[in-house]
C-alpha positions as semicolon CSV with decimal commas, in nm:
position;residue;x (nm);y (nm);z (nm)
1;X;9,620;12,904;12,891
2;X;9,989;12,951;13,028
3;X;10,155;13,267;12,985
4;X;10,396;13,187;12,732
5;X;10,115;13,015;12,509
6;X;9,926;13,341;12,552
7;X;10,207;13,560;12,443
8;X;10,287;13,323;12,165
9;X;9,932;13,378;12,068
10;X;9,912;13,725;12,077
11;X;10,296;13,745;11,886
12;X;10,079;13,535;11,601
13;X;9,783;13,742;11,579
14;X;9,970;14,058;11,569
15;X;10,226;13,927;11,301
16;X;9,909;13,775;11,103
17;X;9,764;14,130;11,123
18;X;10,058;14,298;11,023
19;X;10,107;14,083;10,739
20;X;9,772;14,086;10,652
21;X;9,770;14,535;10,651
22;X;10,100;14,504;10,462
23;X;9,932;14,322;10,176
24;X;9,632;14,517;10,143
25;X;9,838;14,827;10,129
26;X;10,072;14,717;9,931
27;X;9,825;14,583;9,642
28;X;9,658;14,952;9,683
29;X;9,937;15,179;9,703
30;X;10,129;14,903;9,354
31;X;9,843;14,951;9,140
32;X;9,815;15,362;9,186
33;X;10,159;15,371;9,117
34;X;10,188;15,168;8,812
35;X;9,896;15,376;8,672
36;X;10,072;15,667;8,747
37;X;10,373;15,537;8,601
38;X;10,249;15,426;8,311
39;X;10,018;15,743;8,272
40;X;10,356;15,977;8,286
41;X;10,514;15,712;7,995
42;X;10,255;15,767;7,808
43;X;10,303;16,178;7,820
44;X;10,665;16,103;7,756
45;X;10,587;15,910;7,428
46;X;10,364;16,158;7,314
47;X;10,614;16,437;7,282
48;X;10,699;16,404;6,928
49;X;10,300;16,326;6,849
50;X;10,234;16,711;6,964
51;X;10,534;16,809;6,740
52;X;10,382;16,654;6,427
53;X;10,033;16,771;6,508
54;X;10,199;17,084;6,543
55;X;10,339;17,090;6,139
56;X;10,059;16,925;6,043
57;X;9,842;17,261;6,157
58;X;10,092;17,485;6,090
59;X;10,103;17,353;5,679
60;X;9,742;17,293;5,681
61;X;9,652;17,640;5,886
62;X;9,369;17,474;6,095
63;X;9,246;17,137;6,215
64;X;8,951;17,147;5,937
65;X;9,159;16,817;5,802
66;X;9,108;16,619;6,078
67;X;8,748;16,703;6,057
68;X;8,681;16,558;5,748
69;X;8,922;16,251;5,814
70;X;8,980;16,188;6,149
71;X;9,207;15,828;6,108
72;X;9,465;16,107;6,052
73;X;9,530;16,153;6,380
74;X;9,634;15,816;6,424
75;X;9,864;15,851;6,190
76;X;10,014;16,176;6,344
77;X;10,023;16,013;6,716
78;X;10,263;15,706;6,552
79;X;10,331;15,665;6,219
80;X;10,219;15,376;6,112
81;X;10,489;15,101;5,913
82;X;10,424;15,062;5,542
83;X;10,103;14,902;5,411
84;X;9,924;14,971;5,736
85;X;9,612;15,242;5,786
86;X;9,497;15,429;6,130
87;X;9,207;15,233;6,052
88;X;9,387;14,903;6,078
89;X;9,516;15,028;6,490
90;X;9,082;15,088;6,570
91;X;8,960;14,770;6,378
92;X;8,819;14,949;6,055
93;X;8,887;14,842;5,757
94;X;8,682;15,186;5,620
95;X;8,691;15,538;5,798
96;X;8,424;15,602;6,066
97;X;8,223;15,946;6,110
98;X;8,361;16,203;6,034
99;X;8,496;16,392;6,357
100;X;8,468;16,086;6,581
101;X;8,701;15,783;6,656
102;X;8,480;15,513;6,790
103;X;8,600;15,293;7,077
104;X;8,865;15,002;7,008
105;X;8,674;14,646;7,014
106;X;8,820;14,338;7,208
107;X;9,040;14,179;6,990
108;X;9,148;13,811;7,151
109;X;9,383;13,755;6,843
110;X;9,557;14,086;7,024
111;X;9,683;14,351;6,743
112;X;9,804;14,218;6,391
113;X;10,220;14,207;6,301
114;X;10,371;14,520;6,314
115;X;10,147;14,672;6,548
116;X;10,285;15,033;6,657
117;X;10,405;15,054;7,032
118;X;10,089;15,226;7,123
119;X;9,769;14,955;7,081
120;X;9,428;15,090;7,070
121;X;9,346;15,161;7,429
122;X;9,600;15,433;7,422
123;X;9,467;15,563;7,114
124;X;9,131;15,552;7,299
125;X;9,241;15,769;7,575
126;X;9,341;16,118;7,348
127;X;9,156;16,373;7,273
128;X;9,233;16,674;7,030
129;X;9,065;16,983;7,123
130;X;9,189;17,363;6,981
131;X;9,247;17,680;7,091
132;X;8,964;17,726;7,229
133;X;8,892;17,405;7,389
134;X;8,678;17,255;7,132
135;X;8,675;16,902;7,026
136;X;8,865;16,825;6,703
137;X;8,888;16,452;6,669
138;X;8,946;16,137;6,894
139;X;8,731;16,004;7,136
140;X;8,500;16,291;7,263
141;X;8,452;16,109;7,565
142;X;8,773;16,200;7,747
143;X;8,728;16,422;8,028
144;X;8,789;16,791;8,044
145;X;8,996;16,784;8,305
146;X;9,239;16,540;8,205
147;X;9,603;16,573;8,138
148;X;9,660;16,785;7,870
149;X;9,982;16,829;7,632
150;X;9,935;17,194;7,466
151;X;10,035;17,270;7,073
152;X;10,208;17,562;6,999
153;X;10,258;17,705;6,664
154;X;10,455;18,041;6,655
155;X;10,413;18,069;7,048
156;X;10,067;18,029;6,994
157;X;9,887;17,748;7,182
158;X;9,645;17,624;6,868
159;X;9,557;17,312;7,000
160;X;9,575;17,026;7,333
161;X;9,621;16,691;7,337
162;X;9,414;16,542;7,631
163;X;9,507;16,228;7,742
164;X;9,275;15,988;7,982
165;X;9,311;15,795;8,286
166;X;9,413;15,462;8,200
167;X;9,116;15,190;8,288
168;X;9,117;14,998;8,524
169;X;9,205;14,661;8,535
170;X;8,966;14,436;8,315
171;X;9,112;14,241;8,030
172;X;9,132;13,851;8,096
173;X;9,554;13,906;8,026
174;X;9,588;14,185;8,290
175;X;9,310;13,961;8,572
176;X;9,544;13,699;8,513
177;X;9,839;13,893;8,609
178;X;9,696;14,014;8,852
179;X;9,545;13,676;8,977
180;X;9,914;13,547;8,958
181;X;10,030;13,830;9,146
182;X;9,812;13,772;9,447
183;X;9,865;13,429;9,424
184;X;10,259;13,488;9,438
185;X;10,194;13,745;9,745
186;X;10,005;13,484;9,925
187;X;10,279;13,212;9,898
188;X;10,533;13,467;10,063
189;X;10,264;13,536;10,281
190;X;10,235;13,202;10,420
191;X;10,607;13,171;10,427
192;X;10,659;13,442;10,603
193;X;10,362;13,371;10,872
194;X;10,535;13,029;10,940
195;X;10,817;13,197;10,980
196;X;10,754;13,418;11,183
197;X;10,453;13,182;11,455
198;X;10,802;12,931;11,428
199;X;11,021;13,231;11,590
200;X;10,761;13,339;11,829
201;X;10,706;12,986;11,944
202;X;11,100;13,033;12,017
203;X;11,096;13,389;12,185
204;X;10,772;13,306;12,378
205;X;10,944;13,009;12,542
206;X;11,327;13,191;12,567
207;X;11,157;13,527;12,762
208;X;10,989;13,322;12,981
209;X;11,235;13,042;13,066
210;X;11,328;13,317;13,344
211;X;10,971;13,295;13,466
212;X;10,958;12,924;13,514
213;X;11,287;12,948;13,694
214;X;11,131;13,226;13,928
215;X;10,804;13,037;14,021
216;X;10,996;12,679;14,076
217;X;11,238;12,894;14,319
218;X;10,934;13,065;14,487
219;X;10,808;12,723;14,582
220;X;11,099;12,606;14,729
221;X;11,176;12,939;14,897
222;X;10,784;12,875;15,049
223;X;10,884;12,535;15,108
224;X;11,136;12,644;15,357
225;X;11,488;12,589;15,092
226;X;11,639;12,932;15,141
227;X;11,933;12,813;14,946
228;X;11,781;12,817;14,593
229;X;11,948;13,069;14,343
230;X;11,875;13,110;14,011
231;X;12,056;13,178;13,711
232;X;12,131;13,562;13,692
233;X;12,327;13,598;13,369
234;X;12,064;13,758;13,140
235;X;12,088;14,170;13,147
236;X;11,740;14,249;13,105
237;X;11,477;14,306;13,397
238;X;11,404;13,968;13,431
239;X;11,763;13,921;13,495
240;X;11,708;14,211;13,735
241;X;11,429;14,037;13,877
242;X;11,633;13,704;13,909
243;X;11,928;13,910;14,076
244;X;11,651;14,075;14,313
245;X;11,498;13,680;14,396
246;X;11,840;13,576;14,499
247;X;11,915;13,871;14,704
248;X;11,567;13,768;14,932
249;X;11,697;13,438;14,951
250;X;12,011;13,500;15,085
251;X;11,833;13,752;15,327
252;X;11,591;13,493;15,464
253;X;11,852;13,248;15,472
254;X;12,082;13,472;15,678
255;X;11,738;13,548;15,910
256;X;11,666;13,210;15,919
257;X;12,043;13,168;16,085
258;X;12,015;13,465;16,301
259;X;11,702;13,394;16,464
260;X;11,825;12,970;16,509
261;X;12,159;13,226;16,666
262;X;11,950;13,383;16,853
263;X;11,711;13,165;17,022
264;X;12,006;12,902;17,088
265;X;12,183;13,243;17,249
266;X;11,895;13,293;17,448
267;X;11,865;12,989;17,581
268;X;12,239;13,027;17,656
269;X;12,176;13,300;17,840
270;X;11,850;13,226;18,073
271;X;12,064;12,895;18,135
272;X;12,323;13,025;18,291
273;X;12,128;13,235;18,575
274;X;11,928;12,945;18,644
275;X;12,180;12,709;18,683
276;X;12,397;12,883;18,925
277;X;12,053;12,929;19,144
278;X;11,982;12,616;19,076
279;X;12,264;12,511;19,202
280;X;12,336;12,717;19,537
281;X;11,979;12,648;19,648
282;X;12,043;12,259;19,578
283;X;12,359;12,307;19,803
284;X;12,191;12,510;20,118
285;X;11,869;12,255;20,062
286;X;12,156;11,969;20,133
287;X;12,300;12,163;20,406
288;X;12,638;12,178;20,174
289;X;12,665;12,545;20,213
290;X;12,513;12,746;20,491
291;X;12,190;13,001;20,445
292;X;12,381;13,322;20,524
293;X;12,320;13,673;20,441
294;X;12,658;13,624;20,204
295;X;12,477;13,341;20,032
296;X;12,104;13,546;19,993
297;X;12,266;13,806;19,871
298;X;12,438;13,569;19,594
299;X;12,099;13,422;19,465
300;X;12,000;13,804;19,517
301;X;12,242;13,887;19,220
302;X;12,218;13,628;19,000
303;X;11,797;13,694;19,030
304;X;11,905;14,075;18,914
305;X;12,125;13,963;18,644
306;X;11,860;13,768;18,496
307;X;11,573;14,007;18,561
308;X;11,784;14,262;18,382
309;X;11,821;13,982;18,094
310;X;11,442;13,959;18,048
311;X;11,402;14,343;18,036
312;X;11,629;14,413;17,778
313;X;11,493;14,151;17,576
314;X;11,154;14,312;17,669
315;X;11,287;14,607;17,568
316;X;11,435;14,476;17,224
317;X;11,104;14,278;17,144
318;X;10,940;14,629;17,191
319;X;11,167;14,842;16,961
320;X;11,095;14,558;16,695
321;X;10,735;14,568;16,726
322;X;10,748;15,004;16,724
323;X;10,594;15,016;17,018
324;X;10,810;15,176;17,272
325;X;10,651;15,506;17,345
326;X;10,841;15,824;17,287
327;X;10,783;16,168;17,346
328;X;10,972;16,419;17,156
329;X;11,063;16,735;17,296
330;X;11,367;16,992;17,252
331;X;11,599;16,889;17,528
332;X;11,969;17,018;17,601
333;X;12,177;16,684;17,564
334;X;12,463;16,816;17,789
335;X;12,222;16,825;18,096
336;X;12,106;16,457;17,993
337;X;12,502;16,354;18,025
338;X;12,522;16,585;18,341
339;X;12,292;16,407;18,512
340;X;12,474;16,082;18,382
341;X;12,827;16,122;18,498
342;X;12,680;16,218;18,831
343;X;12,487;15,881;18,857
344;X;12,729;15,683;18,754
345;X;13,086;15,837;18,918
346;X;13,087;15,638;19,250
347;X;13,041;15,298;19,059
348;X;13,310;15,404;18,814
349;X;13,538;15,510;19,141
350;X;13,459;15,157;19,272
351;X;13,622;14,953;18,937
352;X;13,886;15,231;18,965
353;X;13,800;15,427;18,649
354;X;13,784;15,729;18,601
355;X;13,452;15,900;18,471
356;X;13,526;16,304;18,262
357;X;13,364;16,476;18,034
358;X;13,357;16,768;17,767
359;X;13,017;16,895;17,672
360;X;12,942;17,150;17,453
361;X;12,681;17,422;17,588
362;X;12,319;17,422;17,453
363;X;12,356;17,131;17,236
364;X;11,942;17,102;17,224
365;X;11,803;16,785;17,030
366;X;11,470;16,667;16,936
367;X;11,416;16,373;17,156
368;X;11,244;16,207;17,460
369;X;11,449;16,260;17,788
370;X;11,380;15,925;17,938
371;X;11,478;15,703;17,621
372;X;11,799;15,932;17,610
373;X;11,912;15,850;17,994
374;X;11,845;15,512;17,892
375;X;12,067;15,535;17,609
376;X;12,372;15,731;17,796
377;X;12,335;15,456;18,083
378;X;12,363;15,174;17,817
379;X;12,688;15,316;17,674
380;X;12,857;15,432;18,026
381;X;12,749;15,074;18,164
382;X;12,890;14,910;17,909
383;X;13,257;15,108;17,944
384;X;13,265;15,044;18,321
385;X;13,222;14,643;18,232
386;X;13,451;14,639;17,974
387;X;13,734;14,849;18,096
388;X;13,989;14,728;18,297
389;X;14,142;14,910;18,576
390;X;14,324;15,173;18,646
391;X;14,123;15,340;18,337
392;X;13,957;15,603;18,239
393;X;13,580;15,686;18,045
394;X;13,502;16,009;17,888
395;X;13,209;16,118;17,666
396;X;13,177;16,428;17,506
397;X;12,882;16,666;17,344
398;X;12,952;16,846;17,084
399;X;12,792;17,046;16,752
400;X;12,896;16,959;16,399
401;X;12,694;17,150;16,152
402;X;12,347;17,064;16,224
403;X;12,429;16,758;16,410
404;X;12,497;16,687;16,787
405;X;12,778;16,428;16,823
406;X;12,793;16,255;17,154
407;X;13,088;16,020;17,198
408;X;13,177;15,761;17,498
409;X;13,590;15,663;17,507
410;X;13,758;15,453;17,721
411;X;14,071;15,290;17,729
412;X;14,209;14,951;17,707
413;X;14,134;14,653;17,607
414;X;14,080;14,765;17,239
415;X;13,826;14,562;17,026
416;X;13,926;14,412;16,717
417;X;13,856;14,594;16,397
418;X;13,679;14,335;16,245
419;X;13,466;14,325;16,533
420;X;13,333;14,680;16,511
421;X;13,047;14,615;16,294
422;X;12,912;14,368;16,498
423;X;12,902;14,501;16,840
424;X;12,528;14,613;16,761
425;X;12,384;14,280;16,690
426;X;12,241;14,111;16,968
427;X;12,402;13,904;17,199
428;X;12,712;13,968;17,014
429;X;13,019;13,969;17,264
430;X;13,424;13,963;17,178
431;X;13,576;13,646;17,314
432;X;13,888;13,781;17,377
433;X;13,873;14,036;17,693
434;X;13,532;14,160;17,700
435;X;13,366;13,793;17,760
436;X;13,074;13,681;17,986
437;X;13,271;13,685;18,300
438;X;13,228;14,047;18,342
439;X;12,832;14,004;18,322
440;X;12,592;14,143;18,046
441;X;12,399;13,939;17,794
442;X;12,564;14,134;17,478
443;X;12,211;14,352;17,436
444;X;12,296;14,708;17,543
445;X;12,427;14,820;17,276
446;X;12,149;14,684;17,022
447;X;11,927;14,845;17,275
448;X;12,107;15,200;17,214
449;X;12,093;15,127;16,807
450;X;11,731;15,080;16,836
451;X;11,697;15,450;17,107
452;X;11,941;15,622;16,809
453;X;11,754;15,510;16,530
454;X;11,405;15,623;16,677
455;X;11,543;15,969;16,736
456;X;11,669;15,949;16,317
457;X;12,009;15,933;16,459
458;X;12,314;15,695;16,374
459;X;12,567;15,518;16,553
460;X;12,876;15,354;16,526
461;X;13,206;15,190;16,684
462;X;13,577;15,270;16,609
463;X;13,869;15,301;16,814
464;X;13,923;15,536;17,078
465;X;14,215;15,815;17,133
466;X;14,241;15,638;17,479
467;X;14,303;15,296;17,345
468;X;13,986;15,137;17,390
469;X;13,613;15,173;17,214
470;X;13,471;15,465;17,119
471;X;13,089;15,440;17,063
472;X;12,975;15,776;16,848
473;X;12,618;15,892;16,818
474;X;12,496;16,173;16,601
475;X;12,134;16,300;16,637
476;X;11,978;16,579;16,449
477;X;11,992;16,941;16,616
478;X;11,643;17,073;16,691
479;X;11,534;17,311;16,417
């Protein structure tokens, strides 16, 4: 089964079964409260009974009279209209035994004209008893502990009026009623089930019309269609989950780009190396240009340039995989950039820039010594290629809370601001001024990103004080 028709089944079976509980309880809890309504009636009506019975014994001074003709106490419970007899309400034409009202027969003809409100099953249902609790006349059968109505004479309880439980259900009038009850129940009952398997047909289908959409996109998203979207207007979390199915396709569509970005880039790249040895070896093989030291020393280069090209991707290819090897140790970073400037001052002095620094004593990081020279060469080499001359670098170390902050300026050109966020992707250059013809493949600075973020560092560009880039770096101080 699909999943909606299993949801629309299980919406059916659990409306069925409510519908079904509702019923049963309601048929219970109707019937115990229409007996109990019509028991408390019943005590209402026989308010001003207890008030006669209560003249009657107070002019008679006993119940001894009822004794010797009990059809009084129909009489007393309702007065009965003119030419009738309490015999008349039980079925007698003559009194019964004395003391005893026998038990109304069935009567299909129902009671004769001018029948008092109360028919002969209420009469059934009293009892008198006295003081004392001793039967007096009625139907002796009535429990003792049923309701009881007490009759007071002077302040004097003389007598009770018990009154029974009405019977249950039996008469072919009230199993008829009841029959047409249940039969009315059941018609709403089936109305209301239709209604109700019709509008979870309708909800089944609407809830999951988000579902079908999701699985039709997930098959084109496997079958390579990164552009796909689906609709995203509903506010629920399958609109969440539509929202979060668009958001991966526009992230493998934008990976899809970068990587056909970045293997046409590195192609780009290897191409150019080769072709310029290509080239001069073409022209010494034709005896074009002569095999001098000058002209070694050229293919020398251009062999560096591209072995330097295949170690940084090396190097990148590593950092994606994790597998670069660190080892973390508490190092002082201002002997790290020490150590830098040193190295790198006479090439600076050769482009005619000037290499300074500020560092910060004992600015001691968590981090592995050789992966941090790495990433201070990165950043200087990339000033001293970018900068032109006369110019000047500086980088500085210093503490900001409980974060080192190491920063590389240098002056002019500047890089565009809407560049910035770039400079970190890979083989990412600015056209303008800092272009191939300088050298570098664009990866040094996605190299440092990757050093930074194994040390749980960040990194960023903005412009520099000195009118150029400013690369900062913030690494955790060692606890």
């Amino acid at each position: 089964m699909r999943l909606w028709q299993r949801l629309f089944l299980a919406f059916a079976v659990l409306s069925g079964a409510a519908l079904l509980a509702f019923a049963v309880w309601q048929e219970h809890t109707f019937r115990a409260s229409f007996v109990g309504y019509l028991d408390e009636v019943s005590k209402q009506r026989l308010a001003p009974s207890v008030a006669r019975l209560a003249e009657a014994y107070a002019q008679h001074g006993d119940w001894n009279f009822l004794h010797d003709d009990p059809i009084q106490l129909i009489d007393l419970i309702e007065p009965l209209p003119r030419g009738f007899h309490g015999a008349h309400i039980i079925g007698f034409e003559h009194p019964p035994p004395p003391g005893q009202l026998p038990p109304p027969p069935d009567r299909p003809g129902g009671p004769p004209p001018g029948h008092p409100p109360h028919g002969p099953d209420f009469i059934a249902r009293l009892a008198l008893v006295d003081g004392n609790g001793a039967f007096v006349a009625g139907n002796p059968h009535v429990a003792n502990d049923a309701e009881e109505l007490p009759i007071t004479v002077n302040d004097r309880v003389v007598g009770k009026l018990r009154l029974g439980p009405i019977p249950q259900i039996s008469g072919a009038t009230d199993i008829a009623f009841a029959h047409a009850q249940t039969r009315s129940a059941a018609i709403a009952g089936v109305a209301i089930l239709i209604g109700a398997l019709l509008f979870s047909f309708v909800l089944a289908r609407w809830l999951l019309a988000p579902v079908r959409s999701l699985a039709s996109g997930t098959r084109a998203l496997a079958a390579g269609d990164f552009s796909r979207r689906i609709d995203t207007r509903r506010s629920d979390e399958l609109g969440a989950l539509s929202r979060d199915f668009n958001h991966l396709a526009a992230t493998l569509e934008q990976s899809r780009d970068a990587r056909r970005r970045w293997g046409a880039d590195i192609a780009h790249e290897l191409r150019t190396p080769l072709s310029i040895l290509r080239g001069e070896i073409q022209a010494m093989q034709d005896g074009v240009r002569e095999t001098t030291p000058q002209a070694l020393d050229s293919l020398q280069a251009e062999c560096t340039r591209l072995g330097g090209l295949i170690e940084d991707l090396y190097q990148l290819s590593m950092a994606d995989a994790g597998a670069l090897d660190y080892r973390f140790e508490s190092i002082d970073l201002g002997e790290l950039v020490a150590d830098a400037v040193d190295a790198h001052k006479d090439a600076c002095a050769a482009k005619g820039l000037e290499l300074d620094s500020d560092v910060q004593p004992h600015a001691i990081v968590d981090g592995d010594a050789r992966r941090l020279s790495q990433l201070l060469d990165n950043l200087l080499t990339n000033s001293q290629r970018y900068t032109d001359a006369p110019g000047r670098i500086r980088i500085g170390v210093h503490e900001n809370a409980n974060v080192i902050r190491l920063t590389v300026d240098d002056t002019a050109p500047a890089v565009p601001a809407s560049a910035l966020p770039h400079l970190f992707e890979r083989l990412f250059r600015v056209d303008s001024s800092r272009n191939r013809a300088v050298g570098g493949a664009g990866l040094g600075l996605s190299i440092a990103k990757a050093i930074v973020d194994a040390h749980r560092g960040s990194i960023a560009a903005e412009a520099s004080p000195l009118g150029g880039l400013r690369v900062a770096v913030e690494l955790p101080r060692a606890a």
